[in-house]
N, C-alpha and C positions, 0 to 999 in steps of 0.2 A: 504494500500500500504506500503509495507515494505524496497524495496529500496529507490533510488533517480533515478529523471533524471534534468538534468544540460546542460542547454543551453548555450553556448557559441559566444557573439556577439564580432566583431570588431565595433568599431567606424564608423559614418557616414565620408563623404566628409568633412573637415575640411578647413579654411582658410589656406592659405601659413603663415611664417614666415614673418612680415613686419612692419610697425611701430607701426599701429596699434594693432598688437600683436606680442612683440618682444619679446617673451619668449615662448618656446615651452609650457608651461602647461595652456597658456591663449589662447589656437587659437581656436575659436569656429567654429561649422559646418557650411558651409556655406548657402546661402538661397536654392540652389539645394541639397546639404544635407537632410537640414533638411526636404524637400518635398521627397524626395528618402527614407530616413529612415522611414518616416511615410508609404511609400506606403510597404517598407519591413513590416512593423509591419503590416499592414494589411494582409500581406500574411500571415503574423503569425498567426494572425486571423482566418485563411482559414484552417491553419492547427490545429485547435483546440490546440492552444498552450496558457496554464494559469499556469503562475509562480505566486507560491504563496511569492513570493520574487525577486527583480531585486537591483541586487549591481554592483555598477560601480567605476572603478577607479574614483579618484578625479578629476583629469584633467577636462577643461572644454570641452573640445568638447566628451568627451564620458558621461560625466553628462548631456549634453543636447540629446546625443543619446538617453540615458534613459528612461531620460527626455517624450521623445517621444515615446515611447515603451512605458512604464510605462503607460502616459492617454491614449496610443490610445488601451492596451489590457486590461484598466481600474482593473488595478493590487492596492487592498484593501489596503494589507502592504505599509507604507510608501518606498517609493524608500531609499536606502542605499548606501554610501560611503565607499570603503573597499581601504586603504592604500596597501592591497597585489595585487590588480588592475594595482596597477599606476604600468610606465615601471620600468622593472630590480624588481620586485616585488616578494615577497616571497612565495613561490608555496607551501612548507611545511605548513606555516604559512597560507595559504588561504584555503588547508584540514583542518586544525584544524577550522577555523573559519564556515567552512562547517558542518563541523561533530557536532559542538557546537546547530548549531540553529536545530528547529522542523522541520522547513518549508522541506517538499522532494521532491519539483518544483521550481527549481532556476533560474535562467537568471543569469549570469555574462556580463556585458560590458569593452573589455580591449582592448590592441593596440596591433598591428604586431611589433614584430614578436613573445611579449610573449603569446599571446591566441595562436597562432599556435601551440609554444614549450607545453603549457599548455595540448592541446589537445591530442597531438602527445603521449606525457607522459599519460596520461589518459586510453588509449586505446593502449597503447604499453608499452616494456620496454625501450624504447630509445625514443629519438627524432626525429629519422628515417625517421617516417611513412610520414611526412612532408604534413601536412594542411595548403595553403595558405588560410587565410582568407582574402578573398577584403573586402573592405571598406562595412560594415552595413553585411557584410556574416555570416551564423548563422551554429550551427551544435547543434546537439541532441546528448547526452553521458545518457545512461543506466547505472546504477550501482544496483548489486541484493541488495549490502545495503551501506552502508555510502559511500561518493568519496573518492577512494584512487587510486592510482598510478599502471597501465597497470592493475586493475579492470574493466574497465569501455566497454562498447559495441557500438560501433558506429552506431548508427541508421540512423540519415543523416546527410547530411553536404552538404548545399544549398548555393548557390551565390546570391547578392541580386539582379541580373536580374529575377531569377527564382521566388524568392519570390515577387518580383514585379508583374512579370507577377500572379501568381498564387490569389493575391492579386486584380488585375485587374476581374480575373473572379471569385473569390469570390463575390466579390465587384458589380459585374455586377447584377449577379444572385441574389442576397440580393434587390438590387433594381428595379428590375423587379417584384419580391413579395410583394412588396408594395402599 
């Protein structure tokens, strides 16, 4: 395989701002979260989807998205923290760190509204094209070879209702063969 393809997550359900976490880069996902994200990742499952690599902004609650992702599509490589993740994050500097590594089955984990502008850039010249990602929403970008900017082909881009569900009857079908 000669190109790349580069998965693109938002964040699960996260905690509100409160005392318990008063600082926006400590709010972790919440216990519905993190049961919704696991059911997303199993959708992922369904679609035959193995990143040889899952890097996620630092912040906590998209490290525990990972997090999640990560044991439930039982991805080999260690999970990774990339500073060009976190918001306001450097999209130049997040291709280079792209084009640097072997792996050409990525996962990125990032927040609204830069994985949106991220995306939009990807598969356009502009920021235009405008992909809301909800919460734990995932989307497939094709590249014939390294990621670079309005290179990339959009293949899909799922909500995590859809990948719940799709997860649901994966999931079913799996255990009826058993």
């Amino acid at each position: 395989m000669r190109g790349h393809l580069l998965y693109l997550m938002r964040h699960g359900i996260a905690e509100p701002l409160s005392s318990t976490s008063p600082e926006d880069c400590q709010r972790p996902l919440t216990f519905r979260g993190k049961e919704r994200t696991k059911e997303v990742a199993i959708g992922l499952q369904t679609l035959r989807v193995h990143p040889q690599r899952i890097a996620s902004s630092p912040l906590v609650r998209c490290m525990e998205t990972a997090q999640v992702v990560h044991s439930t599509l039982e991805v080999e490589a260690p999970l990774v923290q990339c500073e060009h993740l976190a918001p306001a994050g450097d999209l130049g500097r997040l291709l280079l760190w792209l084009a640097e590594g072997e792996e050409r089955v990525t996962l990125l984990v990032g927040h609204s509204p830069d994985i949106s502008r991220f995306a939009s850039l990807l598969v356009s010249p502009s920021e235009e094209v405008g992909l809301p990602f909800k919460r734990a929403g995932v989307c497939r970008i094709d590249f014939p070879d390294a990621p670079a900017l309005g290179e990339g082909t959009l293949c899909w881009f799922l909500p995590p209702r859809l990948l719940r569900r799709l997860g649901e009857k994966g999931g079913s079908s799996e255990r009826g063969k058993r």
